[in-house]
N, C-alpha and C positions, 0 to 999 in steps of 0.2 A: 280569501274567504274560506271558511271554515265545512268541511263536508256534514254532508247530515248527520252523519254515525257520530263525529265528534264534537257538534254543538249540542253546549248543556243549558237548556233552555226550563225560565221562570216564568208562571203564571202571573197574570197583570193584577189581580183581582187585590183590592188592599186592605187587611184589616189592620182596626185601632180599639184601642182602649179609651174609654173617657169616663172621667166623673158625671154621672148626672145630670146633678145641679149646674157644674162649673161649664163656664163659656169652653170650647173646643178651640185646643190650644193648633196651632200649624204644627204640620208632622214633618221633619225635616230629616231626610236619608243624609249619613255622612258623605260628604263631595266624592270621598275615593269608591263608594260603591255607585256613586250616581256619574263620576267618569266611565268607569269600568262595567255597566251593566245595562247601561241604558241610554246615555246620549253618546250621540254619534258626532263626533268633533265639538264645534260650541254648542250649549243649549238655546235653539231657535225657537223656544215656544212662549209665546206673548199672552196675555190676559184678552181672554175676548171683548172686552173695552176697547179696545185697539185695532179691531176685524175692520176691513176693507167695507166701507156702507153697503158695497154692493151684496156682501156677505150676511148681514146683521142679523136677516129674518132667519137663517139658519142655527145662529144660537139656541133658540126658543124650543127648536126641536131637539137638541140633545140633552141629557138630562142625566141626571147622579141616580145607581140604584144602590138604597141605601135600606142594609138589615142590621137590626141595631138587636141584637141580643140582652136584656137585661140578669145580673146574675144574682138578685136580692140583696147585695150589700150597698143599692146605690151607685154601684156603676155598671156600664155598659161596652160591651164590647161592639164596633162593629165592622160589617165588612163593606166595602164600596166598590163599586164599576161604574160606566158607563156604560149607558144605551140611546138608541135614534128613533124616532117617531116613523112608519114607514106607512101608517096606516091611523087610522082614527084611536083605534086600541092597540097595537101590536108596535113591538118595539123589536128591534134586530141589537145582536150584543154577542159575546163571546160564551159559548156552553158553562165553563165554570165558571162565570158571573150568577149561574141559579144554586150552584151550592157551596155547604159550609165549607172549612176544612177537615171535618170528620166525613163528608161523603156525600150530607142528607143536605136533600134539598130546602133551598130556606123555607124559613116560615115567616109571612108579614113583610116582605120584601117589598119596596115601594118607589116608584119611578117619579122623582122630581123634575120637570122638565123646568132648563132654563136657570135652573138655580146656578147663583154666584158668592152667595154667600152664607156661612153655616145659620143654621136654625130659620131657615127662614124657606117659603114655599111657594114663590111669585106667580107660580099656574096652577098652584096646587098639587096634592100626590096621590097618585093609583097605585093599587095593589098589584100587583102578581098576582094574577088568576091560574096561568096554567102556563105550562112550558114548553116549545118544541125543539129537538135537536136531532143529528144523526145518530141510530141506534149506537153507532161504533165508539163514538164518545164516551170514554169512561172516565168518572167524576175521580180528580188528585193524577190522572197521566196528564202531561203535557204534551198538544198532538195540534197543533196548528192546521192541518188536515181534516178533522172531525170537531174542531173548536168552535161550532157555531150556531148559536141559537134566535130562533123569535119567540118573544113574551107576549102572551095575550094580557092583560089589562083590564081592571073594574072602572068601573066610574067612578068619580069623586063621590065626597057627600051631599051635591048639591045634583049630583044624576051626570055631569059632563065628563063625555071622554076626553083624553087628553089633545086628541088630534082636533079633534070641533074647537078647543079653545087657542092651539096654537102653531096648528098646522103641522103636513108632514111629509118628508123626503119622497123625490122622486130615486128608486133603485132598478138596478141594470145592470141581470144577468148577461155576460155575451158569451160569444163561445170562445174568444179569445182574451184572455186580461190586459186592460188597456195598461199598460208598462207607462213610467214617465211620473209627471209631477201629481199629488196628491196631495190636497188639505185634511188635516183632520182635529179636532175637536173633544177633548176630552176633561177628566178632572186628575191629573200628577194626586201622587200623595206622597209627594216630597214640595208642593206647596201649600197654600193654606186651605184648612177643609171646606167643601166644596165650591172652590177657587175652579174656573171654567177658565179653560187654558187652548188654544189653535196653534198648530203650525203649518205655514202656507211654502209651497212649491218642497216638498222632498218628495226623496224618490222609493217608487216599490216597483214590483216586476212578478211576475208568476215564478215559481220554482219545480216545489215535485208538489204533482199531485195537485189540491186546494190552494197549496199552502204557496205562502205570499212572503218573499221578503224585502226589511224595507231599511231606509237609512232617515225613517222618521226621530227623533228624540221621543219615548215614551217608557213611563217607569209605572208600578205599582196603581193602582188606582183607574187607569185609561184603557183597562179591556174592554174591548167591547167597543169602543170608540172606532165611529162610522170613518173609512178611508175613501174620499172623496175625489170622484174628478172629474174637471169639468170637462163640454161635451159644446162644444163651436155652434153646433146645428141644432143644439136647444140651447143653449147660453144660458146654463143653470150646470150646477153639479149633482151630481148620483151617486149614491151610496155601492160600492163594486164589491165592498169586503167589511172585515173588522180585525181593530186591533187585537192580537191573542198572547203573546209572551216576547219575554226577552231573551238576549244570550248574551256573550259577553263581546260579539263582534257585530252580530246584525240582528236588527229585530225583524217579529213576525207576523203573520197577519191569517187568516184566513178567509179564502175568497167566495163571491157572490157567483155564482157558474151559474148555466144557464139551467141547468136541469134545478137547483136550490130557487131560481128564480121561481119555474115553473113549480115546484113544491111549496113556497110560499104560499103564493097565490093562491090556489086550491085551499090552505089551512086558514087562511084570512077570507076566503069563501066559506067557510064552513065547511067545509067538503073532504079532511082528512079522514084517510079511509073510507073514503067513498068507494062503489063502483067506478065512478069517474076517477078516483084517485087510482085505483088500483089496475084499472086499465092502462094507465099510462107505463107501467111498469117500470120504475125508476131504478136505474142502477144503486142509488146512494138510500137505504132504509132508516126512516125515521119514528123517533117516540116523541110520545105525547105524554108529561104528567101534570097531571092537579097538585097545585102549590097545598102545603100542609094548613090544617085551619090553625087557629092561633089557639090556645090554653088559657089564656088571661085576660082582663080589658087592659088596653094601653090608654094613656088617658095625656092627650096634646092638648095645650093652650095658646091662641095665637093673641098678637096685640095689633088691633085696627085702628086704633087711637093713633093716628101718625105725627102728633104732634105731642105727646107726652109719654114718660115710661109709665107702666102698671106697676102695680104690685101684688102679688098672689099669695094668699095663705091657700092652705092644702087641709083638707081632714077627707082620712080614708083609712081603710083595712088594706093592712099592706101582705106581702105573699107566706105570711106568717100567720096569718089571722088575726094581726091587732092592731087596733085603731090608732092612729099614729094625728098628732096636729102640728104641722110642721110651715114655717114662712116667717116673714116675707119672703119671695122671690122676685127679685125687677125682672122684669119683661119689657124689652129695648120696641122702639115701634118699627111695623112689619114681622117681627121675631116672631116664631111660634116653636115650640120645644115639647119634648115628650117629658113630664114631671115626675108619672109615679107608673104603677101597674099593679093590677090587681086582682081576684079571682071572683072578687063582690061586686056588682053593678051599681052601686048607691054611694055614693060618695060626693062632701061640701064643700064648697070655694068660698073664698074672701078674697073679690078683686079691687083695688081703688085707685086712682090716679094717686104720684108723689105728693099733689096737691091737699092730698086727705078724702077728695072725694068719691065717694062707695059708688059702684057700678053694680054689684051683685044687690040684692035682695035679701032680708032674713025670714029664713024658713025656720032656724033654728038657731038658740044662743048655745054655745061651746067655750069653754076655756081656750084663750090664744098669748100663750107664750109670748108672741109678737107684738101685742096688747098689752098685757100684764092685767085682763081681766077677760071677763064671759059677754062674749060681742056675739055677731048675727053671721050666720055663715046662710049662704043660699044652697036649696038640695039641688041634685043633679043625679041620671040614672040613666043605664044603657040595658037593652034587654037581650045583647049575645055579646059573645067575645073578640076580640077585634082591637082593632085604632078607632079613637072616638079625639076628633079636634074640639073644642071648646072655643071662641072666638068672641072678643069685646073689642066693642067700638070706647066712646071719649063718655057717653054717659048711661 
């Protein structure tokens, strides 16, 4: 095993590129960096379709956080991690799973819990509200030691936290790290995009400091990803750490200690920087920031219709200032996708089943390219900036 001075260790966090419009194709790392950087002998890590029943309801709690940067040419960059439900709003994950690779904290970052497959949002998605981590933490150092953060979390658009709708982790700080076998749960982005991936009995152990090393298999994509274990005299598992980078011999983790236990708590009380916070006088200092507001409206459309595809025409003012009438788009069912972005709140849809049949309304007739004549668009209109999902059922 490789001393600390001379392990060169990578951050987990994964960015991608992707068209648009176009399905999200699997991101596939060449074998010789995914021998050489990340798994540990064979790769043991299964589809959580495959998780032990007794394990199942813990899927639901983890969850892809995914910030999709758009760049005005129609496509989008973006970056992904993993995070755990540990609270009705607050999610536990790796410190740089909250920022870019330029430094700055995301903006519009959003926790899918449960997802398995791309474009699509089975519990629905919360925003990043606000961040916590150890002040020491500096955003682009890699530090297994100070790598670890809780996200507070907004409600859906329907008012639900994400914990009310699918439950969330027991965690446990101790004063010693419980050494030995550990499950963990994550999304690889060396398989398919937001593909939910486990692996069950590998091992980790405390090291120096926080920091945690392990002989789990985990690449790009699985920061953040809760290191589990189970507990005889609750006969359930607890969240003890998370995953945080890789090297080229052992991966790493950073750990849940009991004083982060005890700082949680307090931040999930409300109570950061309280008198009561600050009485406790904690060795490890921590910040608190407010996620950036967004600059544009994002504009998702989901399909509820579970028995047929949709199809979408678009008319909107795109980040140029010109109105653009763009479609069809299929819309697969359960799918929901991000289509356009904008800096106007007023913007028209044309939705219909394959079958020909209109879903939308006309508010207004437009020229539609997709037509080859001047058809009925329905209006639609948001009054801040933000993600706004759109969602149709079959009629």
């Amino acid at each position: 095993m490789l001393s600390k001075s001379t392990l060169t260790l990578l951050a987990l966090s994964s960015v991608l590129v992707s068209c648009q419009q176009a399905e999200l194709e699997s991101v596939q790392n060449s074998e010789s960096v995914i021998k050489s950087h990340a798994i540990i002998g064979e790769d043991d890590r299964q589809k959580t379709e495959n998780i032990p029943y007794v394990n199942e309801n813990y899927t639901r709690k983890v969850g892809q956080l995914i910030t999709a940067y758009p760049d005005g040419t129609g496509r989008i960059r973006y970056s992904l991690c993993t995070a755990s439900l540990i609270h009705n709003k607050f999610v536990i994950t790796a410190a740089h799973c909250a920022y870019s690779s330029q430094g700055d904290l995301h903006k519009e970052q959003y926790f899918y819990p449960g997802i398995t497959k791309a474009n699509t949002s089975p519990y629905g998605k919360y925003r990043v509200k606000r961040v916590f981590h150890p002040s020491r933490y500096s955003a682009g150092v890699t530090d297994p030691n100070s790598d670890f953060a809780i996200m507070e979390l907004e409600a859906n658009q329907e008012g639900q936290l994400p914990g009310e709708v699918v439950g969330t982790f027991g965690y446990w700080g101790k004063s010693s790290y419980p050494d030995g076998h550990h499950l963990t749960i994550g999304y690889p982005g060396d398989k398919e995009f937001s593909g939910q991936y486990f692996q069950d009995y590998c091992h980790g152990e405390a090291y120096y400091g926080e920091e945690i090393r392990l002989q789990c298999d985990v690449i790009q994509g699985q920061s953040g990803s809760p290191l589990l274990v189970y507990s005889k005299e609750h006969d359930t598992h607890h969240i003890h750490g998370v995953i945080t980078s890789e090297s080229q011999d052992v991966n790493m983790g950073s750990r849940l200690s009991h004083e982060r236990s005890k700082i949680i708590r307090l931040i999930m009380a409300g109570k950061f920087q309280s008198s009561e916070y600050n009485d406790q006088y904690f060795a490890e200092e921590w910040t608190q920031l407010d996620s950036p507001k967004s600059d544009m409206v994002r504009i998702s459309i989901k399909n509820k219709c579970f028995g047929n595809n949709l199809l979408v025409g678009l008319n909107y003012k795109d980040l140029n200032g010109e109105w653009v009438t763009v479609g069809y788009y299929p819309l697969k069912p359960k799918e929901e996708r991000e289509f356009f972005q904008s800096r106007n709140g007023v913007y028209y849809l044309r939705v219909k089943r394959e079958d020909g049949h209109r879903i939308t309304v006309t508010d207004v007739n437009k020229y539609f390219e997709g037509e080859g004549q001047s058809v009925g668009f329905e209006k639609f209109s948001v009054n801040k900036f933000g993600h706004k999902t759109n969602t149709f059922g079959c009629r």
